[in-house]
N, C-alpha and C positions, 0 to 999 in steps of 0.2 A: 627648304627651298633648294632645287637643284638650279643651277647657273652654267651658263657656255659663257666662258673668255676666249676674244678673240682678234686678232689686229694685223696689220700689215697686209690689209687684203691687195691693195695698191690698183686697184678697177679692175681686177678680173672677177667679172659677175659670176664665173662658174665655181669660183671658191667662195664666194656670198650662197650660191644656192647649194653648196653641198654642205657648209657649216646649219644653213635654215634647215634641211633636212633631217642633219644631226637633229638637232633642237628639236626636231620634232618627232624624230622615229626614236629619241630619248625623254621624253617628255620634260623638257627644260623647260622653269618657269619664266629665267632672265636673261636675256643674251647682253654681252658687255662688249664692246669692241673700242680695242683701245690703242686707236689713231692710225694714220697712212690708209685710209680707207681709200681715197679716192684719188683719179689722177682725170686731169679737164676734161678728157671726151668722154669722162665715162658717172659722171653726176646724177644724170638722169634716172641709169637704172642701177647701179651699183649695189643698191642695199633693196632692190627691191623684193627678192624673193624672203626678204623678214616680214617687209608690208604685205605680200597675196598671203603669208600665212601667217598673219595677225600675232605677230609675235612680239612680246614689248621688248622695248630695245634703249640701251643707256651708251651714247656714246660720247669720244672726246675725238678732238685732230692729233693730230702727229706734226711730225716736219716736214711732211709732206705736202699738207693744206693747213689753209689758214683755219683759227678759229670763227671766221664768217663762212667760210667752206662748209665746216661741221655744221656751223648752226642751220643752213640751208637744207641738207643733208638729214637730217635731224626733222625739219620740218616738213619736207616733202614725203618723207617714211614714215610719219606720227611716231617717230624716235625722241627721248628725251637726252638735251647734248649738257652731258656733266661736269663743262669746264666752270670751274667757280661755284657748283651747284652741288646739290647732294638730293637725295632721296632716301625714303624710309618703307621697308617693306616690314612690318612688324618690328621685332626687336633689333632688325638687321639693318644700320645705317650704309649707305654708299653715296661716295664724293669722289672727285677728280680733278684732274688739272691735266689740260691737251696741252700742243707745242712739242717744245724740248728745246734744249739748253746750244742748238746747232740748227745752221739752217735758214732759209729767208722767212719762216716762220717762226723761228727762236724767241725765246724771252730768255730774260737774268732769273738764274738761280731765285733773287727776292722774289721775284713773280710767281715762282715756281711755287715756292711755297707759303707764299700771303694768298694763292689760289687756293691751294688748298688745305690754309687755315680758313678760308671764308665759309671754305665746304664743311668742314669738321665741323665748326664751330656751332652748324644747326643741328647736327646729330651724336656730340659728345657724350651725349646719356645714353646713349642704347648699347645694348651687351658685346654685339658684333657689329664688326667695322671694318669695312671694307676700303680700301684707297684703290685709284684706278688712273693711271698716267701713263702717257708714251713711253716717255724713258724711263731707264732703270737706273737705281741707286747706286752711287759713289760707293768705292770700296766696298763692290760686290762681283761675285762671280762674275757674272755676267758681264760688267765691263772689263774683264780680262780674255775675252773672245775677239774682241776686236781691239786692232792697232788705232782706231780714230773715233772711234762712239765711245766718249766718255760718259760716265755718269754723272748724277746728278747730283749735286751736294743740296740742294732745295730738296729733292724728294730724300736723303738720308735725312735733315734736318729734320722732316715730316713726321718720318718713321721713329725717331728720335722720341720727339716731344707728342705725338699724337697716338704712339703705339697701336696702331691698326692690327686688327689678327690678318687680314689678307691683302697684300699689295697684287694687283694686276699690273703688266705691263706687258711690252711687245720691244718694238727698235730695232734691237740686235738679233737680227736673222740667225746670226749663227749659235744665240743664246735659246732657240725656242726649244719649247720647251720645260726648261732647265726649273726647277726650284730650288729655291736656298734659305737659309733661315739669316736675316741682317734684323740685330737686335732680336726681339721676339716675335718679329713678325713674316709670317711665310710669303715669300715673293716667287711671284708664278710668271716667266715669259710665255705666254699663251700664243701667240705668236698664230701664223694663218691656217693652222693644222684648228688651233682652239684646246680649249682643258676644259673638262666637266669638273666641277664642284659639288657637294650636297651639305647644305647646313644643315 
């Protein structure tokens, strides 16, 4: 399974259709985008060059929008929005948890990762496991980029006790990019550039 991650597009539809493009002058099976997608005037068509080229699509919010934002979003793209949810593509689980830990969208740490215990929880049997959330893990690289984007001590908690082989996340702009190993699991800021994957 090849995957495009990708997040903080923040409504510019021309980084939606040059990421769709990717996806598909690569032949990606799953595009992932993991939150700050949208910003108010831009709802309508933001995500829409995944829908003209029928591309399936797992998304979460950011702290940018709400997760009624995502779900919308989600709906009007026949996108599937991963907050609290999980999916199974073969022997490859994926779950998420939108928001972050900052923000008029914010939740508590608990939140953070009672979400995405609810998600794990349906696909702890399968071989690969995927976690997919806005922000990035506490006492990781990546919250040492910035002076005010903390990480999350819910999504290390996660990483902890659920041992995922791949965390997606995005947030910290100036983390994209970046991968790092926190515990065994490799965390990827895919950030609005995207990262191709192939399991």
């Amino acid at each position: 399974m090849r995957i495009l991650g990708a997040g903080d597009i923040h409504g510019d539809i021309s980084v939606s259709r040059k990421l769709s493009e990717q996806a598909k002058r690569e032949n990606v099976d799953l595009v992932i985008l993991c939150g700050d997608l949208a910003e108010d005037d831009s709802l309508d068509n933001v995500l829409s060059p995944f829908k003209e080229n029928k591309q399936k699509v797992l998304l979460i919010s950011g702290n940018h929008e709400s997760v009624a934002t995502a779900e919308f979003l989600a709906y009007i793209n026949y996108a599937k929005h991963l907050h609290g949810y999980s999916v199974r593509y073969k022997d490859i689980g994926i779950f998420g948890c939108g928001s972050a830990n900052i923000g008029i969208h914010g939740i508590t740490e608990h939140e953070i990762f009672e979400t995405l215990k609810k998600g794990f929880d349906r696909i702890n049997y399968l071989g690969t496991k995927i976690m997919v959330t806005h922000v990035h893990p506490a006492e990781s690289k990546m919250e040492k980029l910035s002076n005010f984007v903390k990480g999350s001590i819910g999504v290390l908690k996660a990483i902890k006790e659920f041992k995922p082989d791949i965390l997606f996340c995005s947030h910290v702009h100036e983390a994209e990019g970046l991968e790092e190993v926190v515990q065994s699991t490799r965390v990827i800021n895919v950030g609005r550039e995207g990262k191709i994957i192939d399991l």
